[in-house]
PQR file with spaces between the fields and no chain letter, atoms N, CA, C, O and H, PARSE charges and radii, in Angstrom:
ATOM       1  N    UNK     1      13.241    9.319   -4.336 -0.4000 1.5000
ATOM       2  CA   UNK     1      13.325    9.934   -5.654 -0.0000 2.0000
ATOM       3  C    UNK     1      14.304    9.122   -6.493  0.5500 1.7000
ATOM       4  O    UNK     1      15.076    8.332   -5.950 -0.5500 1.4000
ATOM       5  N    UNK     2      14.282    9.319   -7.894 -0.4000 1.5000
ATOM       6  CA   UNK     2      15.134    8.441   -8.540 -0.0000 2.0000
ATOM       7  C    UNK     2      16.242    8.844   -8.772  0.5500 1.7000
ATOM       8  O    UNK     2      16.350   10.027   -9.092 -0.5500 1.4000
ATOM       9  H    UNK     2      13.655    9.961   -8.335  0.4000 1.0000
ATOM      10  N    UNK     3      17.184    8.183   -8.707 -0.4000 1.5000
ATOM      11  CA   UNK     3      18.902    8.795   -8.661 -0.0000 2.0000
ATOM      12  C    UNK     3      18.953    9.719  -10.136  0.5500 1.7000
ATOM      13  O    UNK     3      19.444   10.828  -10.348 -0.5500 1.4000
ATOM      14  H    UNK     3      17.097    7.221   -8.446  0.4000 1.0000
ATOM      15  N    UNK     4      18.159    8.673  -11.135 -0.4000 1.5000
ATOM      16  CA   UNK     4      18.413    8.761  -12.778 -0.0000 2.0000
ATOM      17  C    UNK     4      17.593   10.447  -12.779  0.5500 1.7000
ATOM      18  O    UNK     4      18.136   11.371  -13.385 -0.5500 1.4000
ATOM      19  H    UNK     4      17.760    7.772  -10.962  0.4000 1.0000
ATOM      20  N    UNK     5      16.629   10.594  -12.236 -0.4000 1.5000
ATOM      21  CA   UNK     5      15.916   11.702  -12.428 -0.0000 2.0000
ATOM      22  C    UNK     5      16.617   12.930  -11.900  0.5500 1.7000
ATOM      23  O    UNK     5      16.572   13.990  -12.525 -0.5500 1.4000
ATOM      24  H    UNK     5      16.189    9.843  -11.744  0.4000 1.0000
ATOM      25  N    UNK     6      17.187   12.816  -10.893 -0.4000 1.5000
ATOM      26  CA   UNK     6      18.524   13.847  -10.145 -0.0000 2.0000
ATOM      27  C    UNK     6      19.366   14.260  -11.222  0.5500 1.7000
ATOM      28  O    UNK     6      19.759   15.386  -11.525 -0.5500 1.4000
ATOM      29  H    UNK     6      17.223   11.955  -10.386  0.4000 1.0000
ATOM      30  N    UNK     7      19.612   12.916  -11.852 -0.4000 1.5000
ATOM      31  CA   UNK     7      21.297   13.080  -12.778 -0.0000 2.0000
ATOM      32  C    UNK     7      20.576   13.864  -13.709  0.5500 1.7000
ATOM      33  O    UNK     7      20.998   14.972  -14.038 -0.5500 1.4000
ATOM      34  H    UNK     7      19.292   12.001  -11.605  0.4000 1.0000
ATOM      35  N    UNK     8      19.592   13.423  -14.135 -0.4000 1.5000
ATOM      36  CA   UNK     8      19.204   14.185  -15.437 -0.0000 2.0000
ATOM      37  C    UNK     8      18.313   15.271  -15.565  0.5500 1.7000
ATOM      38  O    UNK     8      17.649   15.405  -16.593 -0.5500 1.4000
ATOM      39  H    UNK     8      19.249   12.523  -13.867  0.4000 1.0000
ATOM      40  N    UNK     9      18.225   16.161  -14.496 -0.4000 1.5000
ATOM      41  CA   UNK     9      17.667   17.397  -14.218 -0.0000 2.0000
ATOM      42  C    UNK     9      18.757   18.046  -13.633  0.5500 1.7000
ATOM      43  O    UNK     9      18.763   19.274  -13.716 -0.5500 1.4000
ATOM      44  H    UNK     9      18.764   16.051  -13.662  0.4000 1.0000
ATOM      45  N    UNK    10      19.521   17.586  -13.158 -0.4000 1.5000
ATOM      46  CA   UNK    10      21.069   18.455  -13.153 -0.0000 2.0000
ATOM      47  C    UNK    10      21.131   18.931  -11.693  0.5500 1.7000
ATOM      48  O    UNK    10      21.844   19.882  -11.371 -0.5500 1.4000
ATOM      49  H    UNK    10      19.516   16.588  -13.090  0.4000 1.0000
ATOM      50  N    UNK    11      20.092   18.006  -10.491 -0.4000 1.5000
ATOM      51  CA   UNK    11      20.244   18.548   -9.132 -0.0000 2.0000
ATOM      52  C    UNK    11      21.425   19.280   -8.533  0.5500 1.7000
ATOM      53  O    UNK    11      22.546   18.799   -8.701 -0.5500 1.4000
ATOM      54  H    UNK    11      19.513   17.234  -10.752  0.4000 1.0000
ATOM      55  N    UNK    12      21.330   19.964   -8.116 -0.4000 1.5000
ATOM      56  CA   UNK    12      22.608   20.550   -7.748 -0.0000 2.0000
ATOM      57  C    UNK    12      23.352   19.563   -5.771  0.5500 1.7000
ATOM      58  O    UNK    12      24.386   19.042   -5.355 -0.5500 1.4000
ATOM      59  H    UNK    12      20.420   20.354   -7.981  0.4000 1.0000
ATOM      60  N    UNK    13      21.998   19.870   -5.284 -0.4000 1.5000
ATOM      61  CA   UNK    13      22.176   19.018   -3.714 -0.0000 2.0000
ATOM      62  C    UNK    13      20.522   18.221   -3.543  0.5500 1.7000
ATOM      63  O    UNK    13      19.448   18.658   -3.957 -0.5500 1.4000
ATOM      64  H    UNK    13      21.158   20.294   -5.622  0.4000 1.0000
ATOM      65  N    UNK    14      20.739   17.177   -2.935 -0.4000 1.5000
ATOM      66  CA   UNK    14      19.691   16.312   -2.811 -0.0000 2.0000
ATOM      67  C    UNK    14      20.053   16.409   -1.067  0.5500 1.7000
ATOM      68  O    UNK    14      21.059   16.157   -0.404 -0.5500 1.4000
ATOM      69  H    UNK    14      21.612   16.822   -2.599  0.4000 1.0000
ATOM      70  N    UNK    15      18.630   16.923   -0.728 -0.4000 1.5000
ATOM      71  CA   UNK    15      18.776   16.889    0.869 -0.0000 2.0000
ATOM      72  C    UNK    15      17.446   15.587    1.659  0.5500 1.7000
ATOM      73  O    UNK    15      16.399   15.468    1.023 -0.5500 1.4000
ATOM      74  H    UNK    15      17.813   17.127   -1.266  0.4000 1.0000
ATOM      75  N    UNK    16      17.557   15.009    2.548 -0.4000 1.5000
ATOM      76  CA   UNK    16      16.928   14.349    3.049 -0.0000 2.0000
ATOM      77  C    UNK    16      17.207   13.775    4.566  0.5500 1.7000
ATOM      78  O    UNK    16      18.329   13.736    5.070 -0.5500 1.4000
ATOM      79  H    UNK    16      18.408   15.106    3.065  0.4000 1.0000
ATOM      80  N    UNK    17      15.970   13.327    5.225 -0.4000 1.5000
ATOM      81  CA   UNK    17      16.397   13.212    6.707 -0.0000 2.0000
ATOM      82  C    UNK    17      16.885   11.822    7.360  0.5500 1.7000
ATOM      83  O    UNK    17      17.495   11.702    8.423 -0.5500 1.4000
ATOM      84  H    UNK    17      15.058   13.358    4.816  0.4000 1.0000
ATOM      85  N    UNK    18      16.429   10.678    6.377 -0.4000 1.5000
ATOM      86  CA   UNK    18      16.622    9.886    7.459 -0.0000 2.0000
ATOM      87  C    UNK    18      17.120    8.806    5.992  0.5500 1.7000
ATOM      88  O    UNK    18      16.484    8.931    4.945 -0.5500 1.4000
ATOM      89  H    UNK    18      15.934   10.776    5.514  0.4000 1.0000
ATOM      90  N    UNK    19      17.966    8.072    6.059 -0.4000 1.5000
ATOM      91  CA   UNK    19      18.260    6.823    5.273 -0.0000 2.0000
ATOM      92  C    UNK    19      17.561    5.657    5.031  0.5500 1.7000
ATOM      93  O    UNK    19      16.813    5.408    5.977 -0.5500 1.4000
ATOM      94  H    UNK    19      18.482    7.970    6.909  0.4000 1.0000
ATOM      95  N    UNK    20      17.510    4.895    4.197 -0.4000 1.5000
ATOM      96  CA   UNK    20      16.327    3.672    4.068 -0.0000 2.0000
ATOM      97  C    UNK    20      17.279    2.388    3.758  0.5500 1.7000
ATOM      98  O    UNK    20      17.109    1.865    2.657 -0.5500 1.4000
ATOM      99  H    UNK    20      18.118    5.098    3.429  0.4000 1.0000
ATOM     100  N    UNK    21      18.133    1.903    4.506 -0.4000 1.5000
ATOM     101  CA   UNK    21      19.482    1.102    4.228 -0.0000 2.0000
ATOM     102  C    UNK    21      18.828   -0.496    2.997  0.5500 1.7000
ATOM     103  O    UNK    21      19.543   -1.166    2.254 -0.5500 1.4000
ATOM     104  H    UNK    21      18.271    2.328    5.400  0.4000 1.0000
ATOM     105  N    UNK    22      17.516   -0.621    3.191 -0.4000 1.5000
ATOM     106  CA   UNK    22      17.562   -2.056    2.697 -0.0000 2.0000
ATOM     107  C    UNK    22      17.127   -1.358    1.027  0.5500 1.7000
ATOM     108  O    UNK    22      17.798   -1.992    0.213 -0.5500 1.4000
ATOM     109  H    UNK    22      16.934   -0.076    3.795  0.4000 1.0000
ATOM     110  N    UNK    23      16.375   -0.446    0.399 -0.4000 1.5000
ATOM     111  CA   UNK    23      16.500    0.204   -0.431 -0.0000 2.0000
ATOM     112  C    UNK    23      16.539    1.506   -0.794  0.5500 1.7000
ATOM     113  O    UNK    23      16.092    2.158   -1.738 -0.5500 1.4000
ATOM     114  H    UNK    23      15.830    0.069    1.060  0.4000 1.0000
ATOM     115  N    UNK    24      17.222    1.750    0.242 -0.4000 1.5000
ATOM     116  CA   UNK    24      17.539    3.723   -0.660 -0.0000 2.0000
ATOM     117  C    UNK    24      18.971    3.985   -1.033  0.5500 1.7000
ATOM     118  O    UNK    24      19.945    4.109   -0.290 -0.5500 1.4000
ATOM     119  H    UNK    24      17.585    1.221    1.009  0.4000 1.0000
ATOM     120  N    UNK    25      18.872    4.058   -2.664 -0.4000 1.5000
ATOM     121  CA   UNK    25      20.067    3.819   -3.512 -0.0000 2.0000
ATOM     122  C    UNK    25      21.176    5.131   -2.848  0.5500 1.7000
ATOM     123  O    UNK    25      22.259    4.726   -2.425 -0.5500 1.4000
ATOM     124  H    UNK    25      18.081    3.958   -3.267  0.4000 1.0000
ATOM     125  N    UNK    26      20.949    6.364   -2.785 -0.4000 1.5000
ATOM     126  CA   UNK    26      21.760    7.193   -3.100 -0.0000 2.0000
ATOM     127  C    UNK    26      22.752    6.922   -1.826  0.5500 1.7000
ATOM     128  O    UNK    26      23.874    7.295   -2.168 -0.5500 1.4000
ATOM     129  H    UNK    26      20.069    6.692   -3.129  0.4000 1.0000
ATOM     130  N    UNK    27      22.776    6.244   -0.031 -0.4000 1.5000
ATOM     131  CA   UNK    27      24.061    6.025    0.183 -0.0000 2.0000
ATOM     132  C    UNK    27      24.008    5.093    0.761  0.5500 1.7000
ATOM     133  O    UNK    27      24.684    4.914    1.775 -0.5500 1.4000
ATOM     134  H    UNK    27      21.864    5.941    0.247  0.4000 1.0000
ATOM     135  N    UNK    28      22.784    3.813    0.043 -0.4000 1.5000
ATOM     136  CA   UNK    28      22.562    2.585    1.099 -0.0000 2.0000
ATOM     137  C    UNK    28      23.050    1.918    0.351  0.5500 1.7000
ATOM     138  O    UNK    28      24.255    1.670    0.395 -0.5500 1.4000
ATOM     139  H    UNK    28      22.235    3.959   -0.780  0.4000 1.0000
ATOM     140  N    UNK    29      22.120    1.366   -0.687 -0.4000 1.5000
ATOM     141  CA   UNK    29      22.738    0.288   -1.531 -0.0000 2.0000
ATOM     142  C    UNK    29      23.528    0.768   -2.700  0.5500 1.7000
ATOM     143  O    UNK    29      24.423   -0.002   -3.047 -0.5500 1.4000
ATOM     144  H    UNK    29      21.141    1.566   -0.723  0.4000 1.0000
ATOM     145  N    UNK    30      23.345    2.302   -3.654 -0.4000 1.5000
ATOM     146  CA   UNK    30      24.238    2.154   -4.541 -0.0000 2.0000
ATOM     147  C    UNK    30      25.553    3.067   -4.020  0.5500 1.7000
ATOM     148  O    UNK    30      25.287    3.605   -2.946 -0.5500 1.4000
ATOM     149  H    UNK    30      22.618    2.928   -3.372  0.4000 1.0000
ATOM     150  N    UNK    31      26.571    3.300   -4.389 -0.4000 1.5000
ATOM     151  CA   UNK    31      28.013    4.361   -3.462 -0.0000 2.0000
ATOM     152  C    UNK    31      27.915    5.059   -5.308  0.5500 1.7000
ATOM     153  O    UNK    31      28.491    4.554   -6.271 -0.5500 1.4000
ATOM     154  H    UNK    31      26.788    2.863   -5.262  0.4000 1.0000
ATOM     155  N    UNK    32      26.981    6.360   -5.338 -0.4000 1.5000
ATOM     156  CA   UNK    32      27.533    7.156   -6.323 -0.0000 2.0000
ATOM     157  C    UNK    32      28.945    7.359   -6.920  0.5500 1.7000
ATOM     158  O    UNK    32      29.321    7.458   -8.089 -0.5500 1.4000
ATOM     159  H    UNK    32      26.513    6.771   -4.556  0.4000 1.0000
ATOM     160  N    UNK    33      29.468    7.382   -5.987 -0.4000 1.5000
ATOM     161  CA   UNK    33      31.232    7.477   -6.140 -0.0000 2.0000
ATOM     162  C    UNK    33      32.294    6.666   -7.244  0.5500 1.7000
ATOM     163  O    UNK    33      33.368    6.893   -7.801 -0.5500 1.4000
ATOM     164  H    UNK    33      29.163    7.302   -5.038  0.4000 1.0000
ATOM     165  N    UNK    34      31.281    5.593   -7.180 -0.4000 1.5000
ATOM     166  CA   UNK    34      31.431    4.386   -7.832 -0.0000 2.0000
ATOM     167  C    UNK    34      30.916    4.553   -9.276  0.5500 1.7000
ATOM     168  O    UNK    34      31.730    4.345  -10.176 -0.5500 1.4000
ATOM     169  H    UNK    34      30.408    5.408   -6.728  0.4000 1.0000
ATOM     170  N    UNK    35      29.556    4.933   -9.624 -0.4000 1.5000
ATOM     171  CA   UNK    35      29.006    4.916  -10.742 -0.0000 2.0000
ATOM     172  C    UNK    35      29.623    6.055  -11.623  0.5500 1.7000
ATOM     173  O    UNK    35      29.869    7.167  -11.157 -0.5500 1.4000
ATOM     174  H    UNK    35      28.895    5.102   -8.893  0.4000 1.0000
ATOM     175  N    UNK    36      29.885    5.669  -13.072 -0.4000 1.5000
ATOM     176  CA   UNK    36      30.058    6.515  -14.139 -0.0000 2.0000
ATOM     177  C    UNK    36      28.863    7.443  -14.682  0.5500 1.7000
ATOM     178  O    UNK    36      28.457    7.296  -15.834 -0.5500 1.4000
ATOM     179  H    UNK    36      29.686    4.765  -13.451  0.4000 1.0000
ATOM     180  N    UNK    37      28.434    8.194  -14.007 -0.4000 1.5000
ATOM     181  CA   UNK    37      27.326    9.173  -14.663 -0.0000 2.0000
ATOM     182  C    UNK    37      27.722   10.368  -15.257  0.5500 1.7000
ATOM     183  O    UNK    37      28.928   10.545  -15.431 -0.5500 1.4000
ATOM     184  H    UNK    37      28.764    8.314  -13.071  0.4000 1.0000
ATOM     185  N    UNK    38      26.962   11.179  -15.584 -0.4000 1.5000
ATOM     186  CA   UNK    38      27.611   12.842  -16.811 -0.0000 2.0000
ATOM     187  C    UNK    38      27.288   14.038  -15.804  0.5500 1.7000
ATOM     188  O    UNK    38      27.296   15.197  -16.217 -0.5500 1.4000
ATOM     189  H    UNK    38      25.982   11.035  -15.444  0.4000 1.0000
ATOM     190  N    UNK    39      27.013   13.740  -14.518 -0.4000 1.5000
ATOM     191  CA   UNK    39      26.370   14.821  -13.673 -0.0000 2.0000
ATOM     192  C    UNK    39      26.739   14.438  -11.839  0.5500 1.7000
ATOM     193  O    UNK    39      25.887   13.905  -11.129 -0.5500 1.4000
ATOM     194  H    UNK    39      27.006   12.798  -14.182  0.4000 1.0000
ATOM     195  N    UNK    40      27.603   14.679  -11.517 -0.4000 1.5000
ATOM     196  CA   UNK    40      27.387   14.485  -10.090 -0.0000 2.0000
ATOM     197  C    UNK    40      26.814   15.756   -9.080  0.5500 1.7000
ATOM     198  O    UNK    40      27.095   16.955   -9.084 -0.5500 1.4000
ATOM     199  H    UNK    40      28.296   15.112  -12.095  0.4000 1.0000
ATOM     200  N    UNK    41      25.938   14.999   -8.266 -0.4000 1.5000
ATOM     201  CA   UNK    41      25.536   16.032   -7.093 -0.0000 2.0000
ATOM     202  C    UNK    41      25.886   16.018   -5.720  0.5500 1.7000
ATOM     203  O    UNK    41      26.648   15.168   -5.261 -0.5500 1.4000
ATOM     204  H    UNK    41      25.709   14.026   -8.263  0.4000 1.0000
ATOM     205  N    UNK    42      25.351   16.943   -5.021 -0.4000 1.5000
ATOM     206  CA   UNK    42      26.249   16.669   -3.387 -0.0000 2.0000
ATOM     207  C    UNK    42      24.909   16.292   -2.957  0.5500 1.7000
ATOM     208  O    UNK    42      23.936   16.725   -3.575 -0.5500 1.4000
ATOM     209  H    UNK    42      24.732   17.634   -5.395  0.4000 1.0000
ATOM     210  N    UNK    43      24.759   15.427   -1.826 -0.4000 1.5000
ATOM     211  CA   UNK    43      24.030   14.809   -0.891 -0.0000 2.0000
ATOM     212  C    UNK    43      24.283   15.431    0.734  0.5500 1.7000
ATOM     213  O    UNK    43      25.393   15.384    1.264 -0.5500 1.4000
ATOM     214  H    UNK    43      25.549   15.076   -1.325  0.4000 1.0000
ATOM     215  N    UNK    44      23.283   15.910    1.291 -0.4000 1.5000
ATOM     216  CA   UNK    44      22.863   16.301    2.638 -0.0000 2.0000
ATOM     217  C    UNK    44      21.915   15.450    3.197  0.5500 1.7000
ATOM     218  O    UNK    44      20.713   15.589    2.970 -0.5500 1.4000
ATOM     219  H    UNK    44      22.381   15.949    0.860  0.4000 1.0000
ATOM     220  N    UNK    45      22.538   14.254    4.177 -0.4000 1.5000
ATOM     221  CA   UNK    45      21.815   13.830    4.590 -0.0000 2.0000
ATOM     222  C    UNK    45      22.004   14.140    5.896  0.5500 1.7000
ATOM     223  O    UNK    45      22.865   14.921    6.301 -0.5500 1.4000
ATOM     224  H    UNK    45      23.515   14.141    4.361  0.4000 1.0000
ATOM     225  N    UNK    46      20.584   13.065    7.123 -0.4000 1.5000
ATOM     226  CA   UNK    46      20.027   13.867    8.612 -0.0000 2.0000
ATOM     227  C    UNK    46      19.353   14.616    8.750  0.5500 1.7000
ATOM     228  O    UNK    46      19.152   14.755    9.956 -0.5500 1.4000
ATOM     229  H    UNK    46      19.884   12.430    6.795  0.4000 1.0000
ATOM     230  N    UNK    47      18.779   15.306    8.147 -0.4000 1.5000
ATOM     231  CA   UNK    47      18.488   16.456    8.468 -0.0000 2.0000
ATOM     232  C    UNK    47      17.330   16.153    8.852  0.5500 1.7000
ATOM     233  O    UNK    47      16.739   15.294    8.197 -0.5500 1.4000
ATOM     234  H    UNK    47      18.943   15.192    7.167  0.4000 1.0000
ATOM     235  N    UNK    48      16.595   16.818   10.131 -0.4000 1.5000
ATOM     236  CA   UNK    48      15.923   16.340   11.202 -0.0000 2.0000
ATOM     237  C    UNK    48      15.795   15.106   11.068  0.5500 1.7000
ATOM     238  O    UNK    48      14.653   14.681   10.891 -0.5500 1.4000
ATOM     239  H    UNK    48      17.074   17.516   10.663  0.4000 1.0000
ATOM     240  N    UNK    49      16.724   14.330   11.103 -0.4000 1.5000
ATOM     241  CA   UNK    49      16.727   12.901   11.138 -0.0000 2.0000
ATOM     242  C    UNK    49      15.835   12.674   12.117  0.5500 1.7000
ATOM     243  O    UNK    49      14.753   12.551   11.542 -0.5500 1.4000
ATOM     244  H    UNK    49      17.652   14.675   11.247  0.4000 1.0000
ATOM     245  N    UNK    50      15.660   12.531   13.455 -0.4000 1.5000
ATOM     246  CA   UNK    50      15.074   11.899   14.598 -0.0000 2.0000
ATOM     247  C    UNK    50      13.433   11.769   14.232  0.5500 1.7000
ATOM     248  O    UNK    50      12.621   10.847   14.153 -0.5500 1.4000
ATOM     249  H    UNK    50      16.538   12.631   13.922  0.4000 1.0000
ATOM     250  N    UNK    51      13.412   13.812   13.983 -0.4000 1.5000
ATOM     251  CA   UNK    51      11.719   13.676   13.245 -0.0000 2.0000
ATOM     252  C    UNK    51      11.307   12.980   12.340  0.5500 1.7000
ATOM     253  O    UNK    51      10.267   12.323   12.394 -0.5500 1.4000
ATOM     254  H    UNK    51      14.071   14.561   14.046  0.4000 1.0000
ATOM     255  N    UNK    52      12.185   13.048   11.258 -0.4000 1.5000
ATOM     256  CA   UNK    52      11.779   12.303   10.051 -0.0000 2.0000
ATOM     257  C    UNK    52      11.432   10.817   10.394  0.5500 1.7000
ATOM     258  O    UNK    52      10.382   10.258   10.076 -0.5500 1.4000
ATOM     259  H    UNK    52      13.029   13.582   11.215  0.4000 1.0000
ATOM     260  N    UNK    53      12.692   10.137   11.240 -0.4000 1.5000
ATOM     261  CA   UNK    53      11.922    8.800   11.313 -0.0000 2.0000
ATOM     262  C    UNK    53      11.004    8.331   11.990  0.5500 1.7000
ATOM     263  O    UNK    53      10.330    7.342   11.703 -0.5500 1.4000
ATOM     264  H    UNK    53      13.545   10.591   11.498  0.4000 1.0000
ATOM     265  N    UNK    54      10.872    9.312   13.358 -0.4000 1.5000
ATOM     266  CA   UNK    54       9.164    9.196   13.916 -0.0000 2.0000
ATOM     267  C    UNK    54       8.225    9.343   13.189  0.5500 1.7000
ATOM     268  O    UNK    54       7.149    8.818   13.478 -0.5500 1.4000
ATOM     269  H    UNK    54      11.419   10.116   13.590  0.4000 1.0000
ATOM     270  N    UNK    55       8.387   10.132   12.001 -0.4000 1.5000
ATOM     271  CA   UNK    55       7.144   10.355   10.853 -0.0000 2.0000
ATOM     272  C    UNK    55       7.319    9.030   10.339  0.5500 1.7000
ATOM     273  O    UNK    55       6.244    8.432   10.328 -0.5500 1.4000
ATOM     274  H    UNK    55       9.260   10.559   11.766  0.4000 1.0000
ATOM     275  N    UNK    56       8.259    8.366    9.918 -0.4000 1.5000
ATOM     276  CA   UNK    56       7.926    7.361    8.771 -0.0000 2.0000
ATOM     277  C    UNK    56       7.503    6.182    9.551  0.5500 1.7000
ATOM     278  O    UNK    56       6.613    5.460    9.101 -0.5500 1.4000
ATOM     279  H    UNK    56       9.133    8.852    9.928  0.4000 1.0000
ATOM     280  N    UNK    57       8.190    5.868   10.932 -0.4000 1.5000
ATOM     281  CA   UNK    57       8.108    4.827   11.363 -0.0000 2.0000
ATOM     282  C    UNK    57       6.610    4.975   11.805  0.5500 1.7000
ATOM     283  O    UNK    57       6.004    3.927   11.580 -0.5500 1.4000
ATOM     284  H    UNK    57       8.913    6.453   11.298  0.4000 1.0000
ATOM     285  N    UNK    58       5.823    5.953   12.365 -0.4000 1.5000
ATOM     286  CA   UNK    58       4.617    6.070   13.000 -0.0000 2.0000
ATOM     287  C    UNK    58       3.786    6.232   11.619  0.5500 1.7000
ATOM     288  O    UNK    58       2.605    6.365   11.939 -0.5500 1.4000
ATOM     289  H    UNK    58       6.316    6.804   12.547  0.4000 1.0000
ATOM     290  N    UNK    59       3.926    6.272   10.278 -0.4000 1.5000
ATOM     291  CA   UNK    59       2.878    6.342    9.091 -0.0000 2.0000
ATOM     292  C    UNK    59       2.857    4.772    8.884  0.5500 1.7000
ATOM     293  O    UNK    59       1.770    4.239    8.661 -0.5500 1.4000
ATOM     294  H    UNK    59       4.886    6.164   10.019  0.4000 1.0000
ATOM     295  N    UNK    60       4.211    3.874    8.959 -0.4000 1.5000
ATOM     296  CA   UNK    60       3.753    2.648    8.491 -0.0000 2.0000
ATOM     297  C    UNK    60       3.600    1.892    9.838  0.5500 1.7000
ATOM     298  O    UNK    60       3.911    0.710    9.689 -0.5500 1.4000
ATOM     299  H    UNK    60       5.094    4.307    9.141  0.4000 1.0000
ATOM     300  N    UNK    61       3.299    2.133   10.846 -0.4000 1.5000
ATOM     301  CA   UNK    61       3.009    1.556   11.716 -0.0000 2.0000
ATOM     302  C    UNK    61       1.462    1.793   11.532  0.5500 1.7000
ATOM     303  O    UNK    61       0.739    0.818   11.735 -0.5500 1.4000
ATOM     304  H    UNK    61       3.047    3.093   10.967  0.4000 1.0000
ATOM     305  N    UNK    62       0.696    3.364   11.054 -0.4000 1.5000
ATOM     306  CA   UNK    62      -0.565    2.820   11.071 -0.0000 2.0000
ATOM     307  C    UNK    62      -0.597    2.368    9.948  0.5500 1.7000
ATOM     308  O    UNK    62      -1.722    1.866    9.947 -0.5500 1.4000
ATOM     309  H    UNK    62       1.283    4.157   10.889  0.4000 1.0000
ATOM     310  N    UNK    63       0.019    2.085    8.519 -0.4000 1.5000
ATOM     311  CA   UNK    63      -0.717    1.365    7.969 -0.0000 2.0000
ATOM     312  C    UNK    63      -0.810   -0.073    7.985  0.5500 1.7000
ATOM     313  O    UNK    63      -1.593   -0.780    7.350 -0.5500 1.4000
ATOM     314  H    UNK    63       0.933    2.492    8.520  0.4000 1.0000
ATOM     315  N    UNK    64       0.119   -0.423    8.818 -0.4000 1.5000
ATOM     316  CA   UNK    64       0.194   -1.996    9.398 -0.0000 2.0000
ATOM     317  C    UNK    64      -1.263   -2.421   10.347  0.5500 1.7000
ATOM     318  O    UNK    64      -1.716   -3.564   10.417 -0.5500 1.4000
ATOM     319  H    UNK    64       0.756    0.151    9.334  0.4000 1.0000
ATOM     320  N    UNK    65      -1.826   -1.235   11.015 -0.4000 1.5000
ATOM     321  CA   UNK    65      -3.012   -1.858   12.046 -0.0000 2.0000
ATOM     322  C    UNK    65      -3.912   -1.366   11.040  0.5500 1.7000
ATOM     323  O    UNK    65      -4.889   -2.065   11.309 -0.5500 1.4000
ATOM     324  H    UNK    65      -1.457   -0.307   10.959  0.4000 1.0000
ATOM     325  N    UNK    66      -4.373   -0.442    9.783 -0.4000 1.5000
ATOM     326  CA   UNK    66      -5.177   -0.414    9.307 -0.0000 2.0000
ATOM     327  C    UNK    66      -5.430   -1.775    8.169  0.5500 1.7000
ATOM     328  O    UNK    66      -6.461   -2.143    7.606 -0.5500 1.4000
ATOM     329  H    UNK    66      -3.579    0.125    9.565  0.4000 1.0000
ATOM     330  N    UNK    67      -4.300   -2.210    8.128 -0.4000 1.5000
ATOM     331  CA   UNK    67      -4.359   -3.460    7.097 -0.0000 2.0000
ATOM     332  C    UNK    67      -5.148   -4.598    8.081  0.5500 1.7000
ATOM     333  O    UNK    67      -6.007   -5.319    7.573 -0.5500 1.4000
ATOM     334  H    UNK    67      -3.462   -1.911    8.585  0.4000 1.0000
ATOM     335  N    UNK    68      -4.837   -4.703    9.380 -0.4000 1.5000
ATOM     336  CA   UNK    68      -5.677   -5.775   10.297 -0.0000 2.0000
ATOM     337  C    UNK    68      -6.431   -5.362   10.558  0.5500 1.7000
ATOM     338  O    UNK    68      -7.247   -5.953   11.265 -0.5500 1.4000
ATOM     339  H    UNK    68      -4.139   -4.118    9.792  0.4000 1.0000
């Protein structure tokens, strides 16, 4: 989701399970903490982490053998 769209709908908590370190802004690549925005929110991350990344890792794994 987009950080900008959070800030500016006034999220209160952004929850999610598993991190995306090479681009998922909110605690990979950008440190909110850092940025000057008009709205800060709290972040819950893990949450069923383990599941979540068997889901993601096993969706782009098939779309890797459906591409061959």
């Amino acid at each position: 989701m987009c950080v900008g769209v959070m800030i500016h709908a006034r999220v209160e908590c952004f929850v999610y399970g598993v991190s995306e370190p090479k681009f998922g802004a909110v605690e990979s690549i950008l440190n909110l903490e850092e940025v000057r925005v008009p709205h800060r929110f709290g972040v819950l991350s893990g949450v069923l982490e383990h599941d979540c990344r068997k889901l993601m890792q096993d969706f782009f794994k098939y779309r890797r053998d459906e591409m061959m």
